[in-house]
C-alpha positions, 0 to 999 in steps of 0.5 A: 528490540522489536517496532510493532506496527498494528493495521485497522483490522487490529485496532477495530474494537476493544476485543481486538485491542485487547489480542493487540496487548497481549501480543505486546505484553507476550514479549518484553523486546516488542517496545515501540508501537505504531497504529492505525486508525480502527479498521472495519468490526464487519465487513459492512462497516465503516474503516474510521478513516473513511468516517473522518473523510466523509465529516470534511466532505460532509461541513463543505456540503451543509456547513457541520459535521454532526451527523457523521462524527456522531457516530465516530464518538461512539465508536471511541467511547466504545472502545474506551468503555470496554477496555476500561482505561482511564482515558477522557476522549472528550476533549480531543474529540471537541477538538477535533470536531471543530477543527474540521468545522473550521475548514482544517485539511482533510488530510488533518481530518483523516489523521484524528483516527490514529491520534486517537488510536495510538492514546487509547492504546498507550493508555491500555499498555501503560506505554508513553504516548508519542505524537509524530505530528512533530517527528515525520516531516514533509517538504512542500512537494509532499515528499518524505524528508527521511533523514531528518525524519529519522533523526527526530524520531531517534532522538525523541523515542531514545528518552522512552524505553516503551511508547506508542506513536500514530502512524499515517501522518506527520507534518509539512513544511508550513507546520500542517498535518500532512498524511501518506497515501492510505496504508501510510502507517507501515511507512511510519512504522518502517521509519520507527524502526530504522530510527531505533536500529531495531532488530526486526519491524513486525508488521502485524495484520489479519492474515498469516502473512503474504499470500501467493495470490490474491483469496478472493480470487484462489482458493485457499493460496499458500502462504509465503514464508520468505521474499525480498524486498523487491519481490515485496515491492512488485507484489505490492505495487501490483494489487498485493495489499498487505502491506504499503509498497513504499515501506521497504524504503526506510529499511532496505539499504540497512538489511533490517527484515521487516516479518509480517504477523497476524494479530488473530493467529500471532503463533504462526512465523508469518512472513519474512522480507528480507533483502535475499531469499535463500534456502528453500523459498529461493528455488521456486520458480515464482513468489507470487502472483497479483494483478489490478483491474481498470487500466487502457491501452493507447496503441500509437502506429508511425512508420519509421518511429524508430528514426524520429528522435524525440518521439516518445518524449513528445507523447509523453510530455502529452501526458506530463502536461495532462498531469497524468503518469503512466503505467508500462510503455511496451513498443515496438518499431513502428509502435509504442504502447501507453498503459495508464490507469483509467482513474488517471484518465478521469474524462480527459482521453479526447484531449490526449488523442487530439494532441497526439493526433496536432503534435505527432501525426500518427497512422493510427490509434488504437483505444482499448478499454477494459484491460487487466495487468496481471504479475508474475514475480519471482528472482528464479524467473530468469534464470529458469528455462521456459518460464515465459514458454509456461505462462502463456502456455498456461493462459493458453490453455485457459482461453485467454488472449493477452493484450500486452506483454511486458518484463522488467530489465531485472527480469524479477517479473513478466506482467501481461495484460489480458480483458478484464472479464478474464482477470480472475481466470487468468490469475488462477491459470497461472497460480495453478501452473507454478504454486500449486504444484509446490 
Protein backbone atom coordinates (compact mmCIF):
# COMPACT_ATOMS: atom_id res chain seq x y z
CA UNK A 1 0.00 0.00 0.00
CA UNK A 2 1.14 3.25 -1.21
CA UNK A 3 0.56 7.38 0.82
CA UNK A 4 0.48 10.06 -2.23
CA UNK A 5 1.24 13.31 -1.07
CA UNK A 6 0.47 15.68 -4.11
CA UNK A 7 2.48 19.48 -3.73
CA UNK A 8 0.74 22.99 -4.98
CA UNK A 9 2.08 22.76 -8.38
CA UNK A 10 -0.26 19.62 -8.83
CA UNK A 11 -3.17 20.58 -7.62
CA UNK A 12 -2.90 24.27 -9.14
CA UNK A 13 -6.00 23.79 -11.78
CA UNK A 14 -8.34 21.32 -12.96
CA UNK A 15 -5.61 20.12 -15.78
CA UNK A 16 -3.21 19.56 -13.46
CA UNK A 17 -5.64 17.59 -10.96
CA UNK A 18 -6.85 15.63 -13.80
CA UNK A 19 -2.68 14.24 -14.24
CA UNK A 20 -3.01 13.88 -10.29
CA UNK A 21 -6.35 11.14 -10.86
CA UNK A 22 -4.87 9.35 -13.44
CA UNK A 23 -1.51 8.98 -11.34
CA UNK A 24 -3.93 7.84 -8.70
CA UNK A 25 -6.08 5.73 -10.70
CA UNK A 26 -2.85 3.95 -12.72
CA UNK A 27 -2.13 1.94 -9.45
CA UNK A 28 -4.84 0.37 -7.01
CA UNK A 29 -2.17 0.23 -4.28
CA UNK A 30 -1.86 4.08 -4.21
CA UNK A 31 -4.90 4.38 -1.43
CA UNK A 32 -4.34 7.30 0.80
CA UNK A 33 -3.88 11.12 -0.59
CA UNK A 34 -2.75 13.97 0.78
CA UNK A 35 -2.80 17.69 -0.77
CA UNK A 36 -1.84 20.72 -0.87
CA UNK A 37 -3.43 23.99 -1.37
CA UNK A 38 -3.02 25.00 -5.52
CA UNK A 39 0.02 25.94 -6.15
CA UNK A 40 0.91 28.83 -8.89
CA UNK A 41 -0.91 28.05 -12.68
CA UNK A 42 2.34 30.69 -14.05
CA UNK A 43 5.04 31.72 -12.61
CA UNK A 44 3.56 35.44 -12.11
CA UNK A 45 0.56 34.00 -10.29
CA UNK A 46 -0.36 33.61 -6.75
CA UNK A 47 0.29 30.26 -4.51
CA UNK A 48 -3.64 30.03 -2.54
CA UNK A 49 -1.73 29.89 0.20
CA UNK A 50 -0.29 33.28 -0.19
CA UNK A 51 -3.94 34.64 -1.20
CA UNK A 52 -5.65 33.30 1.98
CA UNK A 53 -2.46 35.29 4.15
CA UNK A 54 -2.95 38.27 2.51
CA UNK A 55 -7.57 38.09 3.08
CA UNK A 56 -6.29 37.84 7.17
CA UNK A 57 -3.63 40.75 6.81
CA UNK A 58 -5.89 42.53 4.44
CA UNK A 59 -9.68 42.50 7.42
CA UNK A 60 -6.90 43.85 9.76
CA UNK A 61 -6.25 46.50 7.61
CA UNK A 62 -9.87 47.70 6.24
CA UNK A 63 -12.07 45.80 8.21
CA UNK A 64 -12.97 42.73 5.13
CA UNK A 65 -11.78 40.78 2.81
CA UNK A 66 -13.79 41.24 -0.28
CA UNK A 67 -11.38 41.95 -2.76
CA UNK A 68 -8.60 39.56 -2.27
CA UNK A 69 -11.04 36.39 -1.45
CA UNK A 70 -12.82 37.21 -4.71
CA UNK A 71 -10.35 36.29 -6.63
CA UNK A 72 -9.78 32.88 -4.53
CA UNK A 73 -13.62 31.85 -5.27
CA UNK A 74 -12.99 32.11 -8.64
CA UNK A 75 -10.11 29.89 -8.74
CA UNK A 76 -12.52 27.09 -6.66
CA UNK A 77 -14.91 27.43 -8.92
CA UNK A 78 -12.85 27.09 -11.56
CA UNK A 79 -11.22 24.38 -10.90
CA UNK A 80 -14.62 22.89 -9.50
CA UNK A 81 -16.27 23.72 -13.05
CA UNK A 82 -13.80 22.23 -15.14
CA UNK A 83 -13.31 18.88 -13.36
CA UNK A 84 -16.96 18.65 -13.56
CA UNK A 85 -17.58 17.32 -9.96
CA UNK A 86 -20.57 17.34 -8.06
CA UNK A 87 -19.24 19.32 -5.56
CA UNK A 88 -21.15 22.91 -3.85
CA UNK A 89 -17.77 25.03 -2.65
CA UNK A 90 -20.08 27.70 -1.74
CA UNK A 91 -20.83 26.94 1.40
CA UNK A 92 -17.52 26.39 2.76
CA UNK A 93 -16.34 29.26 1.16
CA UNK A 94 -19.24 31.68 3.30
CA UNK A 95 -17.58 29.99 6.00
CA UNK A 96 -14.62 30.35 5.32
CA UNK A 97 -14.65 33.96 4.56
CA UNK A 98 -16.42 35.02 7.40
CA UNK A 99 -14.39 33.01 9.53
CA UNK A 100 -11.47 35.13 8.63
CA UNK A 101 -13.76 38.39 8.79
CA UNK A 102 -14.34 37.29 12.53
CA UNK A 103 -10.52 37.61 13.48
CA UNK A 104 -9.92 33.61 13.30
CA UNK A 105 -5.96 32.89 13.19
CA UNK A 106 -4.00 33.16 10.40
CA UNK A 107 -2.89 30.00 10.60
CA UNK A 108 -6.91 29.00 10.20
CA UNK A 109 -6.82 31.35 7.04
CA UNK A 110 -3.95 29.67 5.56
CA UNK A 111 -5.10 26.00 6.10
CA UNK A 112 -8.69 26.84 3.94
CA UNK A 113 -6.61 26.14 0.90
CA UNK A 114 -6.15 22.38 1.74
CA UNK A 115 -9.60 21.65 3.11
CA UNK A 116 -10.79 22.82 -0.14
CA UNK A 117 -8.14 20.90 -2.08
CA UNK A 118 -8.37 17.58 -0.47
CA UNK A 119 -12.57 17.72 -1.06
CA UNK A 120 -12.48 18.74 -4.60
CA UNK A 121 -9.87 15.93 -5.00
CA UNK A 122 -11.83 13.48 -3.19
CA UNK A 123 -14.92 14.44 -4.91
CA UNK A 124 -13.05 13.76 -8.34
CA UNK A 125 -11.51 10.07 -7.35
CA UNK A 126 -14.69 8.99 -5.32
CA UNK A 127 -12.34 8.69 -2.43
CA UNK A 128 -13.71 9.60 1.44
CA UNK A 129 -12.81 12.78 2.40
CA UNK A 130 -10.85 12.71 5.56
CA UNK A 131 -10.47 16.18 7.79
CA UNK A 132 -6.97 16.20 9.79
CA UNK A 133 -8.04 19.07 11.90
CA UNK A 134 -9.10 16.43 14.58
CA UNK A 135 -6.04 13.92 13.49
CA UNK A 136 -2.67 15.93 13.67
CA UNK A 137 -2.30 17.27 17.10
CA UNK A 138 -0.18 20.24 18.68
CA UNK A 139 0.64 20.95 22.13
CA UNK A 140 0.84 24.29 23.15
CA UNK A 141 4.37 25.19 22.50
CA UNK A 142 3.56 24.32 18.75
CA UNK A 143 5.30 21.15 18.58
CA UNK A 144 4.30 18.02 16.77
CA UNK A 145 2.63 15.31 19.51
CA UNK A 146 3.32 12.31 16.88
CA UNK A 147 2.31 9.37 18.62
CA UNK A 148 -0.96 10.39 19.61
CA UNK A 149 -0.95 11.97 15.97
CA UNK A 150 -0.13 8.45 14.68
CA UNK A 151 -2.82 7.03 16.63
CA UNK A 152 -5.59 9.18 15.69
CA UNK A 153 -4.80 8.68 12.17
CA UNK A 154 -4.46 4.82 12.13
CA UNK A 155 -7.50 4.54 13.84
CA UNK A 156 -9.65 6.79 11.61
CA UNK A 157 -8.22 5.91 8.17
CA UNK A 158 -8.41 1.69 9.31
CA UNK A 159 -12.26 2.45 8.66
CA UNK A 160 -11.43 3.56 4.64
CA UNK A 161 -9.98 1.63 2.47
CA UNK A 162 -9.38 4.88 0.00
CA UNK A 163 -9.36 8.70 1.37
CA UNK A 164 -7.92 11.94 0.83
CA UNK A 165 -6.97 14.04 3.71
CA UNK A 166 -5.46 18.13 3.69
CA UNK A 167 -2.09 18.22 4.67
CA UNK A 168 -0.47 21.32 6.44
CA UNK A 169 -2.55 21.56 9.28
CA UNK A 170 -4.19 19.93 12.27
CA UNK A 171 -5.30 21.26 15.62
CA UNK A 172 -3.61 22.46 19.27
CA UNK A 173 -4.36 21.86 22.31
CA UNK A 174 -7.24 24.56 22.93
CA UNK A 175 -8.92 23.15 19.88
CA UNK A 176 -7.56 25.94 17.16
CA UNK A 177 -6.28 25.28 13.88
CA UNK A 178 -2.87 24.94 13.86
CA UNK A 179 -0.50 24.69 10.62
CA UNK A 180 3.38 23.60 10.06
CA UNK A 181 5.84 25.50 8.57
CA UNK A 182 5.01 26.44 4.86
CA UNK A 183 5.83 23.17 3.06
CA UNK A 184 4.10 21.41 6.16
CA UNK A 185 1.97 19.05 4.18
CA UNK A 186 4.98 16.57 3.46
CA UNK A 187 5.03 16.42 7.23
CA UNK A 188 1.39 15.25 7.01
CA UNK A 189 1.84 12.88 4.42
CA UNK A 190 4.98 11.40 6.23
CA UNK A 191 2.88 10.91 9.19
CA UNK A 192 -0.38 9.24 6.98
CA UNK A 193 2.00 7.05 5.94
CA UNK A 194 3.73 5.52 9.13
CA UNK A 195 0.35 5.38 10.56
CA UNK A 196 -0.78 2.92 7.77
CA UNK A 197 2.44 0.84 7.96
CA UNK A 198 2.59 1.73 4.21
CA UNK A 199 5.03 0.39 1.76
CA UNK A 200 6.50 3.46 0.27
CA UNK A 201 5.55 7.41 0.96
CA UNK A 202 5.46 8.95 -2.84
CA UNK A 203 5.85 12.23 -2.73
CA UNK A 204 5.14 13.73 -5.98
CA UNK A 205 6.19 17.13 -7.19
CA UNK A 206 7.00 18.86 -10.63
CA UNK A 207 10.58 17.92 -10.89
CA UNK A 208 11.96 14.42 -11.62
CA UNK A 209 13.28 14.21 -8.36
CA UNK A 210 15.93 15.44 -5.97
CA UNK A 211 18.50 17.39 -7.94
CA UNK A 212 22.28 17.76 -7.18
CA UNK A 213 22.30 21.40 -7.28
CA UNK A 214 19.93 23.96 -7.50
CA UNK A 215 18.66 24.65 -11.71
CA UNK A 216 18.18 28.21 -11.47
CA UNK A 217 21.61 28.42 -10.49
CA UNK A 218 23.58 24.78 -12.80
CA UNK A 219 22.53 24.17 -15.94
CA UNK A 220 20.86 21.17 -16.65
CA UNK A 221 22.08 19.22 -12.80
CA UNK A 222 21.58 15.59 -12.47
CA UNK A 223 19.13 13.81 -11.00
CA UNK A 224 19.81 11.88 -7.71
CA UNK A 225 18.47 8.66 -7.77
CA UNK A 226 19.20 7.31 -4.06
CA UNK A 227 20.14 9.41 -0.90
CA UNK A 228 19.70 9.08 2.81
CA UNK A 229 17.96 10.38 4.99
CA UNK A 230 20.32 12.26 6.41
CA UNK A 231 21.77 13.46 3.25
CA UNK A 232 17.86 14.50 2.72
CA UNK A 233 17.70 16.32 5.79
CA UNK A 234 21.17 18.55 5.14
CA UNK A 235 20.29 19.29 1.30
CA UNK A 236 17.07 20.46 2.59
CA UNK A 237 17.84 22.39 5.47
CA UNK A 238 20.16 23.79 3.53
CA UNK A 239 18.02 25.56 0.66
CA UNK A 240 17.01 22.22 -1.35
CA UNK A 241 13.25 22.85 -1.49
CA UNK A 242 11.98 19.74 -2.69
CA UNK A 243 10.86 18.57 0.00
CA UNK A 244 10.32 19.68 4.03
CA UNK A 245 13.13 18.91 5.78
CA UNK A 246 11.13 17.95 9.00
CA UNK A 247 9.37 14.77 6.86
CA UNK A 248 12.20 12.45 7.40
CA UNK A 249 11.05 12.26 11.30
CA UNK A 250 7.98 10.53 10.91
CA UNK A 251 9.67 7.57 8.93
CA UNK A 252 13.14 7.48 9.60
CA UNK A 253 13.37 5.26 12.82
CA UNK A 254 11.09 2.50 10.93
CA UNK A 255 13.14 2.40 7.34
CA UNK A 256 9.95 3.26 5.63
CA UNK A 257 11.59 5.10 2.13
CA UNK A 258 9.69 7.95 1.15
CA UNK A 259 10.36 8.05 -3.49
CA UNK A 260 10.09 11.51 -4.82
CA UNK A 261 7.79 11.59 -8.19
CA UNK A 262 6.68 13.89 -10.72
CA UNK A 263 3.25 14.47 -11.15
CA UNK A 264 4.11 15.68 -15.27
CA UNK A 265 6.68 12.85 -16.11
CA UNK A 266 5.03 10.22 -13.50
CA UNK A 267 7.33 7.39 -15.58
CA UNK A 268 10.34 8.52 -14.44
CA UNK A 269 11.70 5.87 -10.94
CA UNK A 270 12.16 9.74 -9.46
CA UNK A 271 14.22 9.55 -6.24
CA UNK A 272 14.44 7.08 -3.43
CA UNK A 273 15.46 8.30 0.23
CA UNK A 274 16.09 5.59 2.17
CA UNK A 275 17.97 5.16 5.49
CA UNK A 276 21.63 3.68 3.67
CA UNK A 277 22.61 4.21 0.13
CA UNK A 278 24.34 1.53 -1.39
CA UNK A 279 25.32 0.28 -4.81
CA UNK A 280 26.31 2.76 -7.34
CA UNK A 281 24.70 6.07 -5.78
CA UNK A 282 26.78 5.19 -2.68
CA UNK A 283 30.25 5.71 -4.18
CA UNK A 284 30.17 9.00 -5.12
CA UNK A 285 32.20 11.23 -3.22
CA UNK A 286 29.19 13.73 -3.08
CA UNK A 287 25.12 13.63 -3.12
CA UNK A 288 24.84 17.04 -3.55
CA UNK A 289 25.18 20.61 -3.16
CA UNK A 290 22.63 23.55 -1.71
CA UNK A 291 23.28 26.78 -0.28
CA UNK A 292 21.13 30.05 1.10
CA UNK A 293 21.66 33.38 0.50
CA UNK A 294 21.26 36.32 3.43
CA UNK A 295 23.32 35.10 6.75
CA UNK A 296 26.05 37.61 9.01
CA UNK A 297 29.01 36.56 10.74
CA UNK A 298 29.64 37.99 14.42
CA UNK A 299 33.25 37.36 14.88
CA UNK A 300 34.26 37.64 18.89
CA UNK A 301 38.15 37.89 19.68
CA UNK A 302 39.15 37.45 23.52
CA UNK A 303 42.55 36.43 24.77
CA UNK A 304 42.67 33.31 26.69
CA UNK A 305 38.69 32.60 25.52
CA UNK A 306 39.60 29.26 25.79
CA UNK A 307 40.43 29.38 29.91
CA UNK A 308 36.95 31.47 30.60
CA UNK A 309 34.52 28.95 31.52
CA UNK A 310 31.25 29.93 30.61
CA UNK A 311 32.12 32.14 27.70
CA UNK A 312 29.89 30.74 25.20
CA UNK A 313 26.87 30.37 26.91
CA UNK A 314 27.00 33.74 27.92
CA UNK A 315 26.98 34.82 24.22
CA UNK A 316 24.72 32.74 23.69
CA UNK A 317 22.11 33.47 26.37
CA UNK A 318 22.70 36.97 24.66
CA UNK A 319 20.99 35.51 21.70
CA UNK A 320 18.63 33.35 23.69
CA UNK A 321 17.23 36.20 25.51
CA UNK A 322 16.85 38.20 22.04
CA UNK A 323 14.86 35.17 20.85
CA UNK A 324 17.15 34.68 18.24
CA UNK A 325 18.71 31.20 17.20
CA UNK A 326 21.94 30.67 15.44
CA UNK A 327 23.03 29.05 12.50
CA UNK A 328 26.95 27.67 12.91
CA UNK A 329 29.43 28.47 15.67
CA UNK A 330 33.06 27.76 14.07
CA UNK A 331 35.90 28.97 16.72
CA UNK A 332 38.98 28.99 17.43
CA UNK A 333 41.37 29.81 20.79
CA UNK A 334 41.09 33.22 21.42
CA UNK A 335 37.83 33.40 18.66
CA UNK A 336 34.56 32.08 18.18
CA UNK A 337 32.17 32.91 15.34
CA UNK A 338 28.11 33.46 15.37
CA UNK A 339 26.57 32.84 11.80
CA UNK A 340 22.73 34.00 12.26
CA UNK A 341 20.37 34.60 9.56
CA UNK A 342 19.74 38.15 8.69
CA UNK A 343 15.72 37.66 9.16
CA UNK A 344 16.61 36.43 12.85
CA UNK A 345 18.56 39.79 13.25
CA UNK A 346 15.42 41.77 12.02
CA UNK A 347 16.98 45.53 13.53
CA UNK A 348 18.20 44.15 16.79
CA UNK A 349 22.20 43.89 15.93
CA UNK A 350 23.20 47.05 18.05
CA UNK A 351 21.43 45.55 21.13
CA UNK A 352 23.29 42.32 20.52
CA UNK A 353 26.63 44.13 20.24
CA UNK A 354 26.09 46.43 23.16
CA UNK A 355 25.44 43.22 25.38
CA UNK A 356 28.27 41.26 24.15
CA UNK A 357 30.15 44.35 24.54
CA UNK A 358 28.68 45.28 28.98
CA UNK A 359 28.45 41.31 29.29
CA UNK A 360 31.78 39.96 27.66
CA UNK A 361 34.23 42.59 27.17
CA UNK A 362 35.48 41.31 24.33
CA UNK A 363 38.82 42.88 21.98
CA UNK A 364 37.37 42.96 19.25
CA UNK A 365 34.18 42.50 17.03
CA UNK A 366 34.00 42.15 13.82
CA UNK A 367 30.54 42.53 11.72
CA UNK A 368 30.35 40.87 8.27
CA UNK A 369 27.22 41.13 6.24
CA UNK A 370 26.26 39.94 2.86
CA UNK A 371 27.35 36.31 3.36
CA UNK A 372 26.41 32.77 1.60
CA UNK A 373 26.35 29.25 3.39
CA UNK A 374 27.30 27.03 0.68
CA UNK A 375 26.84 22.92 1.48
CA UNK A 376 28.68 19.89 0.23
CA UNK A 377 26.91 16.65 1.49
CA UNK A 378 27.70 13.63 0.80
CA UNK A 379 28.44 9.79 3.26
CA UNK A 380 31.59 8.93 1.12
CA UNK A 381 33.07 12.66 1.92
CA UNK A 382 34.87 11.06 5.13
CA UNK A 383 36.18 8.42 4.14
CA UNK A 384 37.66 10.13 0.86
CA UNK A 385 41.10 11.45 0.78
CA UNK A 386 41.36 15.43 -0.25
CA UNK A 387 37.92 16.06 -0.47
CA UNK A 388 38.40 19.10 1.68
CA UNK A 389 41.90 19.50 -0.43
CA UNK A 390 39.29 19.79 -3.77
CA UNK A 391 36.65 22.11 -2.43
CA UNK A 392 38.72 24.74 -1.65
CA UNK A 393 40.72 23.90 -4.57
CA UNK A 394 37.92 24.19 -6.87
CA UNK A 395 36.70 27.60 -5.27
CA UNK A 396 40.37 28.56 -5.70
CA UNK A 397 40.52 28.38 -8.92
CA UNK A 398 37.21 30.29 -9.21
CA UNK A 399 38.48 33.20 -7.33
CA UNK A 400 36.35 32.95 -4.50
CA UNK A 401 37.55 33.69 -0.97
CA UNK A 402 35.74 31.79 1.97
CA UNK A 403 34.88 33.55 4.85
CA UNK A 404 33.71 30.62 7.03
CA UNK A 405 34.57 26.93 6.95
CA UNK A 406 32.52 24.50 9.11
CA UNK A 407 32.05 20.57 9.06
CA UNK A 408 29.82 18.60 10.98
CA UNK A 409 31.08 15.79 13.54
CA UNK A 410 29.31 13.09 10.89
CA UNK A 411 31.55 14.47 8.87
CA UNK A 412 27.94 13.99 6.15
CA UNK A 413 29.01 17.61 5.29
CA UNK A 414 31.71 20.78 4.66
CA UNK A 415 29.47 24.14 4.63
CA UNK A 416 31.56 27.18 3.61
CA UNK A 417 30.63 30.45 3.78
CA UNK A 418 31.69 32.55 0.98
CA UNK A 419 30.21 36.72 -0.22
CA UNK A 420 27.17 36.58 -1.53
CA UNK A 421 28.06 38.08 -4.97
CA UNK A 422 29.91 34.89 -5.21
CA UNK A 423 27.31 32.38 -4.32
CA UNK A 424 26.10 30.97 -7.61
CA UNK A 425 29.79 30.95 -8.85
CA UNK A 426 30.65 28.96 -6.13
CA UNK A 427 27.92 26.37 -6.15
CA UNK A 428 29.03 26.01 -9.99
CA UNK A 429 32.82 25.38 -8.86
CA UNK A 430 32.07 22.86 -6.72
CA UNK A 431 29.28 21.18 -8.77
CA UNK A 432 31.41 20.90 -11.49
CA UNK A 433 34.30 19.69 -9.54
CA UNK A 434 32.49 16.46 -7.92
CA UNK A 435 28.86 15.79 -10.17
CA UNK A 436 29.58 16.69 -13.53
CA UNK A 437 32.36 14.39 -13.93
CA UNK A 438 29.90 11.25 -13.12
Amino acid sequence: MKVCKFGGTSMANASTIKRVVDVVEKDPSRQYIVVSAPGKRIPADVKVTDALYACFNEVKKVGNCDKTFETIEKRFHDIVAELGVDLNVDDDLKVIKKSIEESTTADYAASRGEYLSAKILASKLGFEFVDTFDLIKFNEKGELLLNYSLDKVKAKLSKHQHAVLPGFYGTDTMGKVRTFSRGGSDITGAIVARAMDATVYENWTDVDGFLTADPRIVENPTTISCLSYKELRELSYMGAEVMHPESIFPVHSIGLPINIKNTFNPDHPGTMIVKTVEGEEGNNVVTGVSGQKGFTIINIEKDMMNGQVGFVRKVLSILEYEGISFEHLPSGIDTMSLVVKDENLNGKMQKILQKIRENIHPDNIEIHSGLSLVAIVGHNMAARLGTASRVFGALADAHINVRMIDQGSSELNIIVGVDTCDYEKAINAIYHEFVKEH
